[in-house]
C-alpha atoms as a printed R data frame, in Angstrom:
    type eleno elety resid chain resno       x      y       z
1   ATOM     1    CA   UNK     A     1   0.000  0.000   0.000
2   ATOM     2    CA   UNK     A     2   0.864  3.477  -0.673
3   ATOM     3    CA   UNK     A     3   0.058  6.345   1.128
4   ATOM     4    CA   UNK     A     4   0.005  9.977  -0.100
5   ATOM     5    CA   UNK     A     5  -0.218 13.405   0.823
6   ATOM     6    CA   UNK     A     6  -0.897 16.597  -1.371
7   ATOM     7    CA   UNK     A     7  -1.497 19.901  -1.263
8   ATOM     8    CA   UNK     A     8  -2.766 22.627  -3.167
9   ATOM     9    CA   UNK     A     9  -4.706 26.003  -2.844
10  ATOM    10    CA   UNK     A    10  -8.117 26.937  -3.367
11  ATOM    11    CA   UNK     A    11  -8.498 30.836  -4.816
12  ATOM    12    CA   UNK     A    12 -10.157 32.482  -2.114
13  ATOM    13    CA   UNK     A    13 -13.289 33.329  -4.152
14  ATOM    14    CA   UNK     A    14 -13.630 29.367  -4.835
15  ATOM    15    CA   UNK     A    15 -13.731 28.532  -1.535
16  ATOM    16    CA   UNK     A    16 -17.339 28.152  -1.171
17  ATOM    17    CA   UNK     A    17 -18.240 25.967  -4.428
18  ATOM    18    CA   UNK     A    18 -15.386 24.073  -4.048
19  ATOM    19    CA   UNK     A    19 -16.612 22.757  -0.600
20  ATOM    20    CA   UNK     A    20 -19.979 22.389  -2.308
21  ATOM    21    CA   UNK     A    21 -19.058 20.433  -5.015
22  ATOM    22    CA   UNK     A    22 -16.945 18.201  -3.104
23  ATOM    23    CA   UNK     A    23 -20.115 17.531  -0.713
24  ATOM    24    CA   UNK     A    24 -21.533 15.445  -4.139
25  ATOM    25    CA   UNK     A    25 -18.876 14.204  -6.243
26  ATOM    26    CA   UNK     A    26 -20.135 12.677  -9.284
27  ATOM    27    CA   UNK     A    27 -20.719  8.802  -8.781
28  ATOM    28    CA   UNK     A    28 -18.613  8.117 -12.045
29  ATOM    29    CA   UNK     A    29 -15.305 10.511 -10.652
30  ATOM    30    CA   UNK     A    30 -16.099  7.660  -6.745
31  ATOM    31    CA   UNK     A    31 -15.987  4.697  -9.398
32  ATOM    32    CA   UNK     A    32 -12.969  5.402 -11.329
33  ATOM    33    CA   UNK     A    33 -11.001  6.201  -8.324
34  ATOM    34    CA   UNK     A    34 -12.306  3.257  -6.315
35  ATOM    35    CA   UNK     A    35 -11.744  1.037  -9.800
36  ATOM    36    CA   UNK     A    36  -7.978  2.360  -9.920
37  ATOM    37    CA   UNK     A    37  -7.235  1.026  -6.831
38  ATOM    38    CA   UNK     A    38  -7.467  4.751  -4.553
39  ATOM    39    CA   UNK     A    39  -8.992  3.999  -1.026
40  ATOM    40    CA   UNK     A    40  -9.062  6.320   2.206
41  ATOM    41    CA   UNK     A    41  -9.555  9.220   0.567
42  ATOM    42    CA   UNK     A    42 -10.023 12.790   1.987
43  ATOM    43    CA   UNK     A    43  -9.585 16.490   1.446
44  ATOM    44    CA   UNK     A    44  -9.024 18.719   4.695
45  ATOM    45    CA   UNK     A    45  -9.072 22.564   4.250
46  ATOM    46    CA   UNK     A    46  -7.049 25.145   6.244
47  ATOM    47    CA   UNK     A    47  -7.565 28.825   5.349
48  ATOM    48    CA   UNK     A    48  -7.040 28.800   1.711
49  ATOM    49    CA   UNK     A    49  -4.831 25.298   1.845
50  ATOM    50    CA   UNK     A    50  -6.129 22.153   0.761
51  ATOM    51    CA   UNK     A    51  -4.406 18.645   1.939
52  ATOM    52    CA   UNK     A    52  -5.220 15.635   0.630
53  ATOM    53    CA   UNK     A    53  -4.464 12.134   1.660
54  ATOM    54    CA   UNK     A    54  -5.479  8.407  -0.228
55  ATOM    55    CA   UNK     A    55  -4.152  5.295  -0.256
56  ATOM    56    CA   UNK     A    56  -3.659  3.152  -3.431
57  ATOM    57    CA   UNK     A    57  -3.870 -0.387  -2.949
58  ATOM    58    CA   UNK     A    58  -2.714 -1.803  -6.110
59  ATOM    59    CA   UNK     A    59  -0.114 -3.435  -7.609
60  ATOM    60    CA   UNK     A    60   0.702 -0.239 -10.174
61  ATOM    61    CA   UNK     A    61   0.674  2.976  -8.976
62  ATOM    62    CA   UNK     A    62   1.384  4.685 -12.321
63  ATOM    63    CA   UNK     A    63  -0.891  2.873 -14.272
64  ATOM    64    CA   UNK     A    64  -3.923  3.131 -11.984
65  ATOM    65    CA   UNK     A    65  -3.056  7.132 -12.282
66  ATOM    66    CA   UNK     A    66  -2.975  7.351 -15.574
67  ATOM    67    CA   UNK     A    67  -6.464  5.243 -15.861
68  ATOM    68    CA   UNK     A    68  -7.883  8.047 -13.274
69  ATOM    69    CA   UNK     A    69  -6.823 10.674 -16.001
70  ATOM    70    CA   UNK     A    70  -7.645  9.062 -19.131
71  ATOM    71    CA   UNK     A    71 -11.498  8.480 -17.733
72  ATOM    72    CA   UNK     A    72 -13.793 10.810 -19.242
73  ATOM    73    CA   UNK     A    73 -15.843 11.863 -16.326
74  ATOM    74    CA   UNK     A    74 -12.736 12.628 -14.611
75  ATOM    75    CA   UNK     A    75 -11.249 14.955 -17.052
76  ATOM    76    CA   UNK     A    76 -14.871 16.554 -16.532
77  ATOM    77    CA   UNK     A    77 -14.355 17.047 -13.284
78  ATOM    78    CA   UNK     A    78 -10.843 18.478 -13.553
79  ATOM    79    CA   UNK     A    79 -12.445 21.087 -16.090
80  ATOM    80    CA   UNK     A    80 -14.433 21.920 -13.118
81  ATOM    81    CA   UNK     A    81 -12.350 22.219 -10.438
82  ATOM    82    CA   UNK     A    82  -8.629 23.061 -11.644
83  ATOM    83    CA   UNK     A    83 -10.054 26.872 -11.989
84  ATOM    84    CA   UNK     A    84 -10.660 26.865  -8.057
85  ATOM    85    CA   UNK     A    85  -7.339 26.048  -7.537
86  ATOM    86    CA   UNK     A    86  -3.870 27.033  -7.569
87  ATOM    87    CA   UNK     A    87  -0.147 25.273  -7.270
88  ATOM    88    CA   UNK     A    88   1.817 26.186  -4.166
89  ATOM    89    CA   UNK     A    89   4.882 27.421  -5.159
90  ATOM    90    CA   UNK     A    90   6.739 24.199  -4.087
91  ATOM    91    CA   UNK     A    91   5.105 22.178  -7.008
92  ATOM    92    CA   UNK     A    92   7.632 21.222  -9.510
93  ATOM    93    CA   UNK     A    93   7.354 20.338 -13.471
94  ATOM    94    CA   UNK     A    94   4.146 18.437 -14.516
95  ATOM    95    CA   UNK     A    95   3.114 18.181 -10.739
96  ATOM    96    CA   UNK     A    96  -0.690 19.928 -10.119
97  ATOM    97    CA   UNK     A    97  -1.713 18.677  -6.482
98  ATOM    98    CA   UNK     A    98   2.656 19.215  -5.026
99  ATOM    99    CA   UNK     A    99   3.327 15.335  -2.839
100 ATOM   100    CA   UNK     A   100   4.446 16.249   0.748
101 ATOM   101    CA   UNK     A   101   6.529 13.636   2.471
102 ATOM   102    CA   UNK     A   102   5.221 11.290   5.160
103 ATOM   103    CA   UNK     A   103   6.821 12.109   8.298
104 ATOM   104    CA   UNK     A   104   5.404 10.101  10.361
105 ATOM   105    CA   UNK     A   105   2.748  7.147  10.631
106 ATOM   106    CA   UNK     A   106   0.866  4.768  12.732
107 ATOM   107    CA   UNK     A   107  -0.879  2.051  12.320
């Protein structure tokens, strides 16, 4: 299992909708994720910060991300939400949501 930590910003403005369209993600964007292998999921907001955490349970990482991003519905999505958001300025080349290192853990 891997586990993984992002973060990102929401645009101030965005805050609201964002929050609200996270409340009902579309049943198709739930599928593909739980499909590719993504479990544990969750998005935690502080001030204009977002931080996610999943964990994917597969046996390829890379492939079950790019079968999240070559499903239709979740490209959607992304059309929807990418606008509310913003890359910290730590995020490097081709890297949207920037991976934070695990520090710590317990099981």
């Amino acid at each position: 299992m891997r586990r993984v930590g992002q973060v990102i910003r929401v645009r101030p403005e965005h805050r609201e909708e964002y929050e609200r369209i996270h409340a009902e993600v579309w049943p198709a964007v739930l599928e593909t994720l739980r499909r590719h292998h993504v479990t544990n999921y969750s998005i935690y907001r502080y001030g204009d910060l977002l931080f996610s955490y999943y964990e994917h349970v597969g046996e390829d990482y890379d492939a079950d991300m790019a079968g999240i991003a070559a499903d239709p519905d979740t490209q959607r999505w992304w059309q929807v939400t990418e606008p509310m958001q913003e890359q910290v300025v730590e995020a490097g080349d081709g890297e949207w949501w920037h991976v934070v290192p695990e520090v710590f853990h317990l099981d």
